[in-house]
C-alpha positions as CSV (number, residue, x, y, z in Angstrom):
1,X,-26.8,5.0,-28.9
2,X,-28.3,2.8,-31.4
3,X,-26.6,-0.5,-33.4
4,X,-26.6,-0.9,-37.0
5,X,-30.2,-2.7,-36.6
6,X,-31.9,0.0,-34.6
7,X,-31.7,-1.4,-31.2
8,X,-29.8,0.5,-28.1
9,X,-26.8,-1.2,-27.0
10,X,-26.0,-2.8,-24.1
11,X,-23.8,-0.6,-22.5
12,X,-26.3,2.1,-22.9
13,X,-28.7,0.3,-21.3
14,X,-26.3,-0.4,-18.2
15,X,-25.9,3.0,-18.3
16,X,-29.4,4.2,-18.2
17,X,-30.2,1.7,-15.8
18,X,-28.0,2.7,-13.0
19,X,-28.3,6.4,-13.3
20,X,-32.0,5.7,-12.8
21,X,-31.3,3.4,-9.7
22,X,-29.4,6.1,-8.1
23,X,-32.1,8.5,-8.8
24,X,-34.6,6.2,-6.7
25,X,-32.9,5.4,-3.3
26,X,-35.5,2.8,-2.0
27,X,-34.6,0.4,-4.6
28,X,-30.7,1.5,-5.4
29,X,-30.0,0.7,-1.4
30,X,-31.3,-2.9,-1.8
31,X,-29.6,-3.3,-5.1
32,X,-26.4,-1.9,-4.0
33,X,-26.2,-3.9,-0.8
34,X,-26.6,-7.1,-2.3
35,X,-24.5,-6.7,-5.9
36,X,-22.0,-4.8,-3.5
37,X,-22.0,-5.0,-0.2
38,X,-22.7,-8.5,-0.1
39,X,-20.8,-9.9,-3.0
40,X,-17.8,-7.8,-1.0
41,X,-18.8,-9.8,2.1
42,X,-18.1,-13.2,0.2
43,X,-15.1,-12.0,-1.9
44,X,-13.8,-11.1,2.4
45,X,-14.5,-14.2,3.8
46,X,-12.7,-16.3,0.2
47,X,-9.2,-14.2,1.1
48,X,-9.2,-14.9,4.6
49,X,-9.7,-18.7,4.0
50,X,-7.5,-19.2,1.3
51,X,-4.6,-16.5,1.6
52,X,-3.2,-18.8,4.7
53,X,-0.3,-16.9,5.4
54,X,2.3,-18.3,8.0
55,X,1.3,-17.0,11.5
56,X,4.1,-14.1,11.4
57,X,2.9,-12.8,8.0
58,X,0.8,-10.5,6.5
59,X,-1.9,-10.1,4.0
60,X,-1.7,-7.0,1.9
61,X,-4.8,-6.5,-0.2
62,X,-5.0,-4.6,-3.7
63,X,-8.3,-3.8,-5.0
64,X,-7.4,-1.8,-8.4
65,X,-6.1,-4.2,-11.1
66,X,-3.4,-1.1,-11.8
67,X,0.1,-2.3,-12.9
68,X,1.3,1.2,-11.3
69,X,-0.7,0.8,-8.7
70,X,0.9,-2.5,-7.8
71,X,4.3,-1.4,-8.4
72,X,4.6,1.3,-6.5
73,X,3.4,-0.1,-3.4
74,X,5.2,-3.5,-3.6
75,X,8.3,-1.5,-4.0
76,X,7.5,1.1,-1.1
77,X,6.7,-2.1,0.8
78,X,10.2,-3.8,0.1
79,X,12.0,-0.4,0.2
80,X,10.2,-0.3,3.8
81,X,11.8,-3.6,4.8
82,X,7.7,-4.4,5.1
83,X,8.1,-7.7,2.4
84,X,8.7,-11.2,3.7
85,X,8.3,-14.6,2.1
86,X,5.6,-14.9,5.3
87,X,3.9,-12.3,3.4
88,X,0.4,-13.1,1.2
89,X,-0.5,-10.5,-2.1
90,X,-4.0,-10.3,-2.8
91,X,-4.5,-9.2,-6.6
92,X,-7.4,-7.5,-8.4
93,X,-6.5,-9.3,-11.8
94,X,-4.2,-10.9,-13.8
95,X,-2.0,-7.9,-14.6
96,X,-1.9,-6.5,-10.8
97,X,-0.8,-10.1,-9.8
98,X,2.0,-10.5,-12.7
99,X,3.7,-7.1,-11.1
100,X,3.5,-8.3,-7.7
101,X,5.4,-11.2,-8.6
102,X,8.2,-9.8,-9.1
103,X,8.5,-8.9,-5.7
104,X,9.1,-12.0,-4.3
105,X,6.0,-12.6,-1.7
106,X,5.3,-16.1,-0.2
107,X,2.2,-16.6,-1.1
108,X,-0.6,-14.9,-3.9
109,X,-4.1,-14.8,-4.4
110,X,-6.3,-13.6,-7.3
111,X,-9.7,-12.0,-7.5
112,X,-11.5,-10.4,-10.4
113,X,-11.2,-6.4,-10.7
114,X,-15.0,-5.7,-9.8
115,X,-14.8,-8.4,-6.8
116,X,-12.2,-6.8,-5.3
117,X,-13.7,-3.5,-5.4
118,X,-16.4,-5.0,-3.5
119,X,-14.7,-6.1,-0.9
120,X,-14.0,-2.0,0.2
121,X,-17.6,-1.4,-0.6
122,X,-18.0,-3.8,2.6
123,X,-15.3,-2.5,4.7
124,X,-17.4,1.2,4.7
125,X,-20.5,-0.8,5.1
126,X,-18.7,-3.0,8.2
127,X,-16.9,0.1,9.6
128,X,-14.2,-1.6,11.3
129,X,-10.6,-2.1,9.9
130,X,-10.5,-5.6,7.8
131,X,-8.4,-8.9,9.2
132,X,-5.7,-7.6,5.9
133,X,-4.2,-4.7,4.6
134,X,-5.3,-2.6,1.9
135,X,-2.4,-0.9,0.3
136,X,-5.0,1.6,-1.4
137,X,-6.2,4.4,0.3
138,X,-9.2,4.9,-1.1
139,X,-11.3,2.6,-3.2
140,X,-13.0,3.7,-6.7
141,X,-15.8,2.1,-5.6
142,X,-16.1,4.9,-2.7
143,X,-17.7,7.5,-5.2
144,X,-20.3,8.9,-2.6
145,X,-17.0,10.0,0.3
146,X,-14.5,10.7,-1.6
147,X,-12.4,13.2,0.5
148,X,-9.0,11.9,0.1
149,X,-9.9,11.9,-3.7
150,X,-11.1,15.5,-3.8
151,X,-7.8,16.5,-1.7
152,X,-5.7,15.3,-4.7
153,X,-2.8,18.0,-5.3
154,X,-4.2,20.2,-2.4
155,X,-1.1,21.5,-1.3
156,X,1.3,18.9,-2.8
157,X,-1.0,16.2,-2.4
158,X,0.3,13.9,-5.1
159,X,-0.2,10.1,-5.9
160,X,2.7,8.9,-3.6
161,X,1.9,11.1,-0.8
162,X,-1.4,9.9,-0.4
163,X,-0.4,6.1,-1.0
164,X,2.2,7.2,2.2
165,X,-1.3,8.6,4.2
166,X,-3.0,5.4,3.5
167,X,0.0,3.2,4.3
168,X,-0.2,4.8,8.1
169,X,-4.1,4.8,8.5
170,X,-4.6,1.4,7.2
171,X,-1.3,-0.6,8.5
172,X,0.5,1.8,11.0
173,X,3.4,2.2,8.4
174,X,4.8,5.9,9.5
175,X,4.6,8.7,6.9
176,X,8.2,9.7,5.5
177,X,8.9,12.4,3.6
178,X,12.2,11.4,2.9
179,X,13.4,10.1,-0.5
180,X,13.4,6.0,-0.8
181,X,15.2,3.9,-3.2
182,X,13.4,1.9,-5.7
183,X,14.6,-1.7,-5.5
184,X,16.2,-3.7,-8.5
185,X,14.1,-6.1,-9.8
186,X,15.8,-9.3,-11.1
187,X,16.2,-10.2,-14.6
188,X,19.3,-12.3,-16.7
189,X,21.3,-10.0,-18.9
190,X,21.5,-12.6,-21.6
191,X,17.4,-12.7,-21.6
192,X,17.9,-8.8,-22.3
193,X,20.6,-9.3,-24.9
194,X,19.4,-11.6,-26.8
195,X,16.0,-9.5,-27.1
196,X,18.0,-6.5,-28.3
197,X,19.8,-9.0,-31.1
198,X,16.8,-10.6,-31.4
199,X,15.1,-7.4,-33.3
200,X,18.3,-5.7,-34.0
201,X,18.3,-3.4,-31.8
202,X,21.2,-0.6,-31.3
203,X,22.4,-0.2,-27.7
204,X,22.2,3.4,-26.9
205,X,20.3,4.6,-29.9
206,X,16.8,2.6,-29.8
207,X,13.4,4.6,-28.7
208,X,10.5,2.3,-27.1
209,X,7.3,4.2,-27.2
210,X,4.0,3.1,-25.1
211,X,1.4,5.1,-26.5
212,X,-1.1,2.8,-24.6
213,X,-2.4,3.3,-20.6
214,X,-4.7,0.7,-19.3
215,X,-7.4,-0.8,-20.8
216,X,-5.5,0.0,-24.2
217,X,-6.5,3.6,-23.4
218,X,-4.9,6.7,-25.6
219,X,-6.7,9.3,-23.5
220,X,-7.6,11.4,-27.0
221,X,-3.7,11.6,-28.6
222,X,-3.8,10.1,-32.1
223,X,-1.6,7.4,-33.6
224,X,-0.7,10.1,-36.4
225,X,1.4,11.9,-33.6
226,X,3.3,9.1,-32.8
227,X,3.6,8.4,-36.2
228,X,5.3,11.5,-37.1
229,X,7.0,11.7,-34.3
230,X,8.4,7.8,-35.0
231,X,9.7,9.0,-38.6
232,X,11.4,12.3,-37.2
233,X,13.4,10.3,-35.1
234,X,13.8,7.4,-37.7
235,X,15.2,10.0,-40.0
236,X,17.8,11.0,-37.2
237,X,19.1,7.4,-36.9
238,X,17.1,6.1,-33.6
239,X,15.5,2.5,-34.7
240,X,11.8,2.9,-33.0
241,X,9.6,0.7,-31.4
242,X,6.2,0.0,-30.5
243,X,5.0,-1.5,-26.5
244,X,2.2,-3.7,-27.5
245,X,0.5,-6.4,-25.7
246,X,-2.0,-7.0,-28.8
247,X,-1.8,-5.8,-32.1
248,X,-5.9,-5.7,-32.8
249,X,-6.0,-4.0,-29.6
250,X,-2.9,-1.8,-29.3
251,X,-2.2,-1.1,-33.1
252,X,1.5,-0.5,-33.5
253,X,2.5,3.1,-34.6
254,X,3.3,2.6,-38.9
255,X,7.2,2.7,-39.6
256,X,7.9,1.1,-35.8
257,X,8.6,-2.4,-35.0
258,X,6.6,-4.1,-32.6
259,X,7.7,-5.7,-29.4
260,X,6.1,-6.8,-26.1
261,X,9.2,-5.9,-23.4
262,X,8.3,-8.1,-20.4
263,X,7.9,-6.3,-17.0
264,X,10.7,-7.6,-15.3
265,X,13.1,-6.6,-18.4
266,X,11.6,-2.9,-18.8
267,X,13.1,-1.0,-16.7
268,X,16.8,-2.5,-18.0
269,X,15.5,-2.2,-21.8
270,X,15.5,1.4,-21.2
271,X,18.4,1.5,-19.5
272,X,20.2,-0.5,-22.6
273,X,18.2,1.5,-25.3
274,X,18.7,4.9,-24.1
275,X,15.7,6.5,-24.7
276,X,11.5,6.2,-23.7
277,X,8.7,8.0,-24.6
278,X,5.6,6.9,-22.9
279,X,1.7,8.2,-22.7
280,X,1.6,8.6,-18.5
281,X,0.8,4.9,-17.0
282,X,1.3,2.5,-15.0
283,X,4.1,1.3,-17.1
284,X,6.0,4.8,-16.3
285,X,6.2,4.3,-13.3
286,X,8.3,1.2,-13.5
287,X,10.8,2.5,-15.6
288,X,10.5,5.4,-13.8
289,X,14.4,4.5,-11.8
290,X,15.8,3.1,-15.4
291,X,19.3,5.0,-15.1
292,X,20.8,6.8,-18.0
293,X,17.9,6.8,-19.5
294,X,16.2,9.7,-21.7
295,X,12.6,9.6,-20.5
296,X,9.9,11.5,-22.2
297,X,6.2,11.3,-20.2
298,X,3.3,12.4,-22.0
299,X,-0.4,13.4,-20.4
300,X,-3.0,13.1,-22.3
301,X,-6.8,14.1,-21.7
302,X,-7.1,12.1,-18.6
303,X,-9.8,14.0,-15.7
304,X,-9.1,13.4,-11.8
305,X,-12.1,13.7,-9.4
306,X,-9.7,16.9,-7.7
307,X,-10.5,20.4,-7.5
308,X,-6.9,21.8,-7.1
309,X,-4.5,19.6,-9.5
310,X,-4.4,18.7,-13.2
311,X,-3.5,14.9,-13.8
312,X,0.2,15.9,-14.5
313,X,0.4,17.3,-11.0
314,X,-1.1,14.7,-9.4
315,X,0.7,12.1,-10.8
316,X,3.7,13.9,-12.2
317,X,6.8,11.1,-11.7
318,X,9.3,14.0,-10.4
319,X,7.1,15.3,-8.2
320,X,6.1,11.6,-6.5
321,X,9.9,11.0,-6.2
322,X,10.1,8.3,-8.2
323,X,12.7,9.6,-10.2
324,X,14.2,13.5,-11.0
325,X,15.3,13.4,-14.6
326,X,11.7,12.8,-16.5
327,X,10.9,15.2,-19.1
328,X,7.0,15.6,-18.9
329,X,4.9,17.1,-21.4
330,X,1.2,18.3,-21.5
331,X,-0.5,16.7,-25.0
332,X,-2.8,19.6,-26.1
333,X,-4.4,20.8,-29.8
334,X,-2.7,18.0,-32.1
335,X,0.9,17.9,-30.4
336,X,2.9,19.4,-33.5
337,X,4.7,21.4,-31.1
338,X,6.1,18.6,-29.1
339,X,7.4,16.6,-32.1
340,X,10.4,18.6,-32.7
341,X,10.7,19.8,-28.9
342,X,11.5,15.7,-28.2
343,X,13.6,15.3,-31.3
344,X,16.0,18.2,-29.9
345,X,16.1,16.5,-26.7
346,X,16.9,13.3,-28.2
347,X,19.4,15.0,-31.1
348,X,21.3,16.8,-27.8
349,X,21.6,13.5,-26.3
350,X,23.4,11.8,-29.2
351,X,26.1,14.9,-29.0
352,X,27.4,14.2,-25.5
């Protein structure tokens, strides 16, 4: 791809450059064991001198900066009884490290995303268990393995179940099949009241959409479905808002008002509001146990490195047990067909 002045840019070039590095092992093994392995190596040896955790505790290490991610297995770990204030959370990121704190662990730690990656590069390379506990298991960075990853949705293979797999191979936490409770996370109820009188907000008849995954991602839906969408549903009384972190980056859907909901009020806004609709995220799956709660998930164009599952099986919020009552939808062609699907959902929830 070439700039307005003619020359290529520079993720092109990055591009280029590693596809031909891979395509010439006797430099790419040098180059990948020092920008890698080694970089891993010293990212290792920085947790383990300053995570310090109390002689009883544990480290628990995340490598993908994920707000789901985080969520689901700080949750499993305090559903587990596995959470202490002994305990120390290493973070990939600022926004796997906000989640984790509302969890409650004694001590946290923060690396940057591609650092952290690094650090499983090593643990391959090593090939003995680290001194923590990765709570992943597997690492993106493991592209050239990958046999959990192309396992995904082989017989019922989802998300959860393979977090569960990785929780026993990594830590010695036994694989349940049972159900587990998602734990409350704490919040004021005047912090959540005064947001909803802050912008006006009707209990019970307010929509909040997220149209936005990580990295401000859309995965291929366009703002003029949500648009639509947002007026059907204005014109049948519901106020609508936009989830947005950043306005230049996460544009807020026309005819919407915009809000930032924090993540420790979420889950409770839903509950209060009555009604999400949400491109599939990380952010789903923390309102995922919001009670009483009409919850529309959406999948977009988002590929899995799996053979046997589409992304909505893999990571379909019913099927992980994370909740029973999400209505999930399949985005294809331009989505008409789903506008007034959800507005009948909605409409037969304002007559009971």
């Amino acid at each position: 791809m070439k700039t307005c002045n003619g020359r290529t840019a520079p993720g092109t070039i990055g591009k280029r450059l590693k596809g031909w590095l891979k395509g010439t092992p006797l430099l790419a093994i040098p180059v990948m064991f020092f920008l890698r392995v080694m970089r891993g190596f010293y990212s290792y040896r920085f947790i383990l001198k300053e995570a310090n955790p109390s002689e009883s505790g544990r480290i628990y290490f995340m490598d993908y900066d994920g707000s789901g991610d985080t969520y689901i297995t700080c949750a499993y770990l305090k559903a587990r009884g596995l959470l202490t204030k002994e305990d120390c959370f290493v973070a990939s990121g600022g926004l796997s490290l906000k989640v984790a704190k509302l969890f409650g662990f004694g001590y946290y730690l923060q690396l940057p995303p591609k650092a952290a990656l690094t650090v499983r590069m090593m643990e391959r390379f090593y090939g003995q268990r680290l001194k923590f506990l990765p709570l992943l298991y597997e690492s993106d960075y493991l592209e050239y393995s990958g046999l959990l990853r192309r396992m995904a949705g082989y017989r019922g293979l989802n998300f959860m179940r393979l977090l569960q797999v990785g929780f026993e191979a990594n830590f010695g936490l036994d694989y349940e099949e049972s159900l587990w409770i998602q734990p409350d996370i704490p919040y004021t109820a005047e912090e959540l009241n005064t947001l909803f009188r802050e912008y006006r907000l009707p209990p019970g008849r307010t929509v909040l959409i997220a149209p936005y995954a990580g990295k401000h991602d859309r995965w291929n839906i366009p703002i003029s479905f949500y648009t639509d969408l947002a007026q059907k549903l204005t014109e049948n009384g519901f106020v609508v808002c936009t989830n947005s972190c950043n306005p230049e980056r996460e544009p807020v859907i026309p005819g919407t008002l915009p809000i930032l909901v924090p993540h420790r009020l979420i889950k409770a806004f839903c509950e209060k509001g009555g009604y999400f609709i949400g491109l599939r995220s990380g952010l789903c799956d923390i309102i995922s146990g919001a009670a009483g709660c009409r919850k529309v998930i959406i999948y977009g164009d988002m590929p899995i490195p799996s053979l046997t599952a589409s992304h909505r099986e893999f990571f379909s919020l019913n099927a992980m047990g994370l909740c029973a009552d999400a209505i999930e939808m399949d985005f294809t062609g331009d989505g008409r067909r789903l506008i007034p699907e959800i507005c009948q959902l909605f409409g037969k929830r304002q007559e009971e």
